[in-house]
C-alpha positions as CSV (number, residue, x, y, z in Angstrom):
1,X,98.2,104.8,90.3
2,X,97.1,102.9,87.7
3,X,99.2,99.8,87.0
4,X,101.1,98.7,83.7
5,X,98.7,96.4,82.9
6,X,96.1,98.3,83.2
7,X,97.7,101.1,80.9
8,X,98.3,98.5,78.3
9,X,94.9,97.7,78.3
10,X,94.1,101.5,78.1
11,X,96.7,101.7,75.2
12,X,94.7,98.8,73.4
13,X,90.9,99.9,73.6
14,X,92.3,103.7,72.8
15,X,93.7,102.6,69.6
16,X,91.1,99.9,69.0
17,X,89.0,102.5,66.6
18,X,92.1,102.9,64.4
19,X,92.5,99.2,64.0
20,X,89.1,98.4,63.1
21,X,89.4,101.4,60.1
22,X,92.2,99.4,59.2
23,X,90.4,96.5,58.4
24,X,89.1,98.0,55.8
25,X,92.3,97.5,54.2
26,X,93.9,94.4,55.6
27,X,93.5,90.6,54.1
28,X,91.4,89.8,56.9
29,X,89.2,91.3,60.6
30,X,90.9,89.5,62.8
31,X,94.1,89.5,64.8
32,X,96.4,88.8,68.3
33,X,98.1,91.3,70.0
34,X,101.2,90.5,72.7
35,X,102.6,93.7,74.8
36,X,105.2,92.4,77.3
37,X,106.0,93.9,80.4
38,X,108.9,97.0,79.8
39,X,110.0,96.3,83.5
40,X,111.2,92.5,82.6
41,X,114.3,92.0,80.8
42,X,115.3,88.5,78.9
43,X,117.6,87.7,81.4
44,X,115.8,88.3,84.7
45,X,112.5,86.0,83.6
46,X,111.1,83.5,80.8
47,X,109.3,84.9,78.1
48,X,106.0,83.7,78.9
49,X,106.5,85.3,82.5
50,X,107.1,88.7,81.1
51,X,103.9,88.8,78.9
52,X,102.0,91.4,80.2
53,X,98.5,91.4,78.2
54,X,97.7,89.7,75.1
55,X,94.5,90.3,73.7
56,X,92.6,89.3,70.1
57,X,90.4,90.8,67.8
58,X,87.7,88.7,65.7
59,X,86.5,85.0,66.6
60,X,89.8,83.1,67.6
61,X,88.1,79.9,67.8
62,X,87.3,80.2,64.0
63,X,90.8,81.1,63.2
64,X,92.5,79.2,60.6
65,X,96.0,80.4,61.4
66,X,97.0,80.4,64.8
67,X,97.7,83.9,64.9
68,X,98.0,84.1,69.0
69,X,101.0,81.7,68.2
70,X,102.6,84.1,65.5
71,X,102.2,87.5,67.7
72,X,103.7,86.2,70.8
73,X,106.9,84.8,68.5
74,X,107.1,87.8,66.9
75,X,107.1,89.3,70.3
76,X,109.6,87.2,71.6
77,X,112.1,87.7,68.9
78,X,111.9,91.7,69.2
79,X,112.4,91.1,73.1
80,X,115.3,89.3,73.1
81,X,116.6,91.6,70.7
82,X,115.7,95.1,71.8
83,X,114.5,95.5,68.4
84,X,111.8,94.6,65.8
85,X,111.9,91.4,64.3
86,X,111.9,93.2,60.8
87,X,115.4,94.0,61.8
88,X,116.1,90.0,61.9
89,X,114.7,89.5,58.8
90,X,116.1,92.4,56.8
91,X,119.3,93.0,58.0
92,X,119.8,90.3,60.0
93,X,118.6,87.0,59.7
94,X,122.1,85.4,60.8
95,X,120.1,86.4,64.5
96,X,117.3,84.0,63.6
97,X,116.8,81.1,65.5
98,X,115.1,77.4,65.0
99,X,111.0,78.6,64.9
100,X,111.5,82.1,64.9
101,X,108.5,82.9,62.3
102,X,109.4,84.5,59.4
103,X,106.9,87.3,58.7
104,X,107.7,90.8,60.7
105,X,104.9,92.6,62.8
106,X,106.4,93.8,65.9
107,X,107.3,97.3,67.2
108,X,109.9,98.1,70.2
109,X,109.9,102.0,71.6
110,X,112.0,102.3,74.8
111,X,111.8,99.3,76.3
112,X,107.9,98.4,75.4
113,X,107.4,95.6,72.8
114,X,104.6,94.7,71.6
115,X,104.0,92.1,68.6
116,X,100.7,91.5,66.6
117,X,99.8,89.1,63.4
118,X,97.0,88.7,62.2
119,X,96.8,90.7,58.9
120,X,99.6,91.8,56.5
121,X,103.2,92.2,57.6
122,X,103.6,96.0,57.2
123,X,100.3,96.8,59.0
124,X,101.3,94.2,62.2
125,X,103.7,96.6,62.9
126,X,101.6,99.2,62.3
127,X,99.4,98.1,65.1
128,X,101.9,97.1,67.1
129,X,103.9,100.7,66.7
130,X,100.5,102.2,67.8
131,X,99.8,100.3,71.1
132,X,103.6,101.2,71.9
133,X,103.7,104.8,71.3
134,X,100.1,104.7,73.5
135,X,101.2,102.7,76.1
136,X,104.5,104.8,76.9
137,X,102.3,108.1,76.4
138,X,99.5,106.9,79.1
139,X,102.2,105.8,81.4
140,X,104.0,109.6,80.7
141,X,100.4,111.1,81.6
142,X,99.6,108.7,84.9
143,X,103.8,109.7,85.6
144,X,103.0,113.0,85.5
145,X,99.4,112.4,87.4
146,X,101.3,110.6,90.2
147,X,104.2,113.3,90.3
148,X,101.4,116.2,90.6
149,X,99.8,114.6,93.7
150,X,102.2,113.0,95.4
151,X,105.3,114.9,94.7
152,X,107.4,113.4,97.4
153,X,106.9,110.2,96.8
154,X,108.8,107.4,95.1
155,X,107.6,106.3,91.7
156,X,104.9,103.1,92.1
């Protein structure tokens, strides 16, 4: 059975063609995406512990914004919450803390987050709903895989 961090991976490269159309409409070609790992809660690890895969998208060592920086805070902000940090900024920014960034971009289905920046607010989420919905669809299909040839056994 393939493991999470593999099928983030998966969800990454599948989606990769949609991104790159995408930059034909975004600000810029280049961008950082954070999924962290649905198994770890806030309070059973540090954030940086519970990062499953990051991965980026253009040249990050000509980068002029530190866009690794601004996904993984955007990440952390939607994992602490349960929820996307658009949610902090639109309906409740009393929830923001000292260096929580200010710009939206992450996505939260079930208990996978996953935060990007890189190119315009609305469309980091958009990337970031996208390696979500993936992710939880792969791991459904290697479920199911598992379930079909192993029936009796436990899960993992």
């Amino acid at each position: 059975m393939k493991s999470h961090k593999e099928i983030a991976l998966d969800a990454i490269d599948l989606v990769t063609p949609s991104i790159l159309k995408l930059f034909e409409r975004t600000n810029r070609k280049e961008l950082h995406i954070v999924v962290m790992d649905p198994t770890i809660k806030p309070w059973e690890a540090d954030f940086k512990d519970a990062i499953l895969v990051e991965q980026s998208m253009g040249k990050p060592d000509e980068w002029t914004i530190k866009f690794d920086d601004l996904a993984r805070n955007k990440a952390q902000q939607a994992w602490r919450s349960g929820s996307a940090n658009m949610n902090h900024q639109t309906a409740h920014p009393s929830s923001l803390r000292e260096g929580d960034v200010l710009f939206y971009g992450s996505f939260v289905y079930g208990d996978i987050v996953v935060g990007c920046s890189g190119v315009q607010p609305y469309y980091d989420m958009l990337i970031s709903s996208w390696v979500a919905l993936a992710f939880e669809q792969l791991s459904v299909a290697e479920y199911q895989r598992s379930k079909d040839e192993t029936p009796t056994r436990a899960f993992r």
